[in-house]
N, C-alpha and C positions, 0 to 999 in steps of 0.2 A: 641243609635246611634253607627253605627259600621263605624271606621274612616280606610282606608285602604289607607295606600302607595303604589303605584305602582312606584319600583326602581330596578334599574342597571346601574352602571356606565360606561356601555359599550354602545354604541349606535346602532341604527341597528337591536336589539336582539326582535322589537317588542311590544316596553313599552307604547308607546302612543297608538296605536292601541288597546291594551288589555285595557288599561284605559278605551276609550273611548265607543269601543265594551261590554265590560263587564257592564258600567254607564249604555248603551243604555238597555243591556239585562234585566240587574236586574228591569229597568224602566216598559219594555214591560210586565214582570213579576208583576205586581203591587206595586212595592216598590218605598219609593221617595227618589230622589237620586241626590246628589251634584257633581260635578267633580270642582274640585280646579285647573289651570294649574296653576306648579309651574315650567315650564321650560322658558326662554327668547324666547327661539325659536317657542313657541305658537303654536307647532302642532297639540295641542290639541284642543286648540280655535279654529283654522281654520279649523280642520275637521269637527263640527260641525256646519259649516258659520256662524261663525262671523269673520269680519275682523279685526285681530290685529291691526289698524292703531294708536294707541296708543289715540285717543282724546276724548275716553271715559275711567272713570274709569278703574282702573283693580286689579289687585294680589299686584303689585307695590303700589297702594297705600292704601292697606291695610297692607303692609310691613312696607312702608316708612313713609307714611303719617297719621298714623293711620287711616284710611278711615274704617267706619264701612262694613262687608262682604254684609250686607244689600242693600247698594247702590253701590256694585262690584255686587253681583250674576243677574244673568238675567235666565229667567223662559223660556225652550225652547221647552216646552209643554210634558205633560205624566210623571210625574211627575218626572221631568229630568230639574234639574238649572246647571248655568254654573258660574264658578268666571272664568274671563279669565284672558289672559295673554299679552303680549308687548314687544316689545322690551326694552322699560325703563327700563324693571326688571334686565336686564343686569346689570344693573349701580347699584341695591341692594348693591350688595355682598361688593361694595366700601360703599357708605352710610350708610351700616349699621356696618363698621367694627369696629366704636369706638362707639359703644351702648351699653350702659350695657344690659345684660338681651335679646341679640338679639337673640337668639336660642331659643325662646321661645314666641316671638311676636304672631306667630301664633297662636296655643296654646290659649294663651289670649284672642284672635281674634274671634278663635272659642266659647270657654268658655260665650263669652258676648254678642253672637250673638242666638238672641230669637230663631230662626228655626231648627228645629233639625230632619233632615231627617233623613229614616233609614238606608242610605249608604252617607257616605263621602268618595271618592275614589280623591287620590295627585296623578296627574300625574308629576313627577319627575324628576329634568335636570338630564341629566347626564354626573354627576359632585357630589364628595361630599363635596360642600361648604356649607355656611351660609343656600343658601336655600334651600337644601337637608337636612342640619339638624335641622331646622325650621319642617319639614313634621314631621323627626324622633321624635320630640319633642312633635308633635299636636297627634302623631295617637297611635293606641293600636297594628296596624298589619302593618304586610309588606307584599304584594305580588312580587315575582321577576320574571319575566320573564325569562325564558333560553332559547338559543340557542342551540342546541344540539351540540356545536363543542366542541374542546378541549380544545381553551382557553377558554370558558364559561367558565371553571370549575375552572381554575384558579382567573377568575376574582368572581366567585363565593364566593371561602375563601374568597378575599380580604374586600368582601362587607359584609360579617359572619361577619368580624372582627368587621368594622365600626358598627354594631348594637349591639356588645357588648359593645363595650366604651361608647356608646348612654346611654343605660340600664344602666350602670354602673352611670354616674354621670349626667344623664338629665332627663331620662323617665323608671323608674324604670318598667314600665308596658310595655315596648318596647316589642313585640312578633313577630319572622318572623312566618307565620302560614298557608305559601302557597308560591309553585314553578310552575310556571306556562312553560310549554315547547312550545315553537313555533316555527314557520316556521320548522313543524316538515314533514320529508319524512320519511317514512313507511320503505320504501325498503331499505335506507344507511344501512347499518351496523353499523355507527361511530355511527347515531341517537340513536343505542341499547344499545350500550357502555356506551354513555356517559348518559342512563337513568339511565340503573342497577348501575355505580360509584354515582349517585346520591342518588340512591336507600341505596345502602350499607351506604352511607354516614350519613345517615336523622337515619340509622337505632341505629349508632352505636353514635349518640346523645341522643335517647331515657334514658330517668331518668338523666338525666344532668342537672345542672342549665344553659347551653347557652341559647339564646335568640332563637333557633330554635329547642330544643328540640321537642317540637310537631307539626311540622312541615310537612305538606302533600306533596307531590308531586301531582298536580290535576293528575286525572286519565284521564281526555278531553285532550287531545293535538292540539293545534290551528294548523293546517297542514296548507303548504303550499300555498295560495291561491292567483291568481293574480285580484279578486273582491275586497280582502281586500285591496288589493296595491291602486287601482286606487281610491276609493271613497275617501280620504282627499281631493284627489281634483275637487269634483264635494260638498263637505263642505256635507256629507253627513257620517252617520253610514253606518255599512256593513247592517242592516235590512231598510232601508228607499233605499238605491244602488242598492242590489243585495240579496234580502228577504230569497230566495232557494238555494243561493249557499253555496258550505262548509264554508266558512268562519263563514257566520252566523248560521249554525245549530253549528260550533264549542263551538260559544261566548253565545249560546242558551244552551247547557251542561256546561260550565263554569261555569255560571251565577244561575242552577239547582244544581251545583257540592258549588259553593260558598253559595248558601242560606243554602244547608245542612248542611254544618260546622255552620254555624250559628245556626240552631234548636240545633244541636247536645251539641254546647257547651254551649245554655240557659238550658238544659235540666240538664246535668252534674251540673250547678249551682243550678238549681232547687231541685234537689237530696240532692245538700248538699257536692257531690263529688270535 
């Protein structure tokens, strides 16, 4: 089972969207596949209609209450489940702040929960509190979404950073292993900049021990698209909204671009590399 973070602590830059588009893809692709919302704000749950109204299970109380995932996840057909999300979970970050071992509840959570798809994709507050380092803790990968602007890039170190301290004393396996570019226009200029400074960036990581050393830039870039905007609120993916339009041939190569790293790097295992 391949557990993937979808994080950035900047908001806006696309992260739920790619969560949920990417769940949706790899599903259509025949794989089975989890999405975790681990944000309060439940964008993630609502896009795919369910109503956050907090009165059934959720993410909360598999935080809080120890709630098995079993009786949070819900089956929303094609082999696509959901743990959602509430606003309760707001109230996490307090309730769990004198817990030993809270950075790691997930993790557990996961570990002792029978079903084991073969994508777990964390859609991710953003914020990096308790339960942003809960994802950091439960998963092997990080995907980050970027904005092509200029402070992406700053806000980009910052979040390098935070996956080293992670690695360092929570989740030694911690790996970013993909950067995902969105709400990308062609024509800017700034878009081309700020690719090739990412570019040079990833490159001059290469043979390092950071957590991003092998780290892709997907070569899909999710452009622009105002199909993608509108479908959270008809509780819909961008393939069930809007089937033909770019949004979803984007999240269709993604999704093609992310299984490959996947053969690629059972294969390098299989070698022995």
């Amino acid at each position: 089972m391949r557990r993937i973070a979808i994080l950035n602590q900047k908001g806006g830059v696309g992260k739920t969207t790619t969560a949920v588009n990417l769940a949706a893809a790899l599903a259509r692709m025949g794989q089975s596949v989890c999405l975790l919302d681990l944000d309060p704000q439940a964008h993630a749950t609502t896009h795919v209609g369910i109503e956050p109204d907090g009165e059934r299970p959720s993410i909360y109380d598999v935080l809080v209450r120890q709630c098995p995932l079993a009786d949070v996840r819900r089956d929303i057909g094609q082999g696509f489940s959901v743990v959602g999300s509430d606003l309760n979970l707001a109230a996490a970050e307090v309730e769990l702040a004198g817990v030993v071992g809270r950075e790691v509840i997930l993790r557990e959570a996961i570990e002792s929960d029978a079903e084991r798809p073969d994508v777990m994709l964390m859609d991710c507050a953003p914020s990096l509190g308790v339960l942003t380092l809960n994802a950091l803790a439960a998963t092997d990968e990080v995907f980050i979404p970027l904005q092509p602007h200029f402070f992406a890039l700053h806000g980009l170190g910052k979040l390098l950073e935070t996956t080293t301290l992670v690695s360092r004393r929570i989740n030694p396996a911690l790996k970013v292993s993909g950067i995902v570019v969105c709400l990308y226009e062609a024509g800017t200029k700034l878009a081309h900049e700020v690719i090739s400074e990412v570019e040079s960036f990833l490159e001059k990581s290469r043979g390092t021990k950071v957590p991003w050393a092998d780290a892709v830039l997907f070569e899909t870039r999710i452009r622009r698209n105002i199909k993608l905007a509108e479908c959270p609120s008809h509780g819909q993916t961008i393939f069930e909204y809007a089937p033909g339009c770019p949004g979803a041939r984007d999240y269709e190569a993604l999704a093609r671009e992310v299984s490959g790293i996947a053969i690629e790097k059972q294969d390098r295992e299989t070698a022995g590399v």
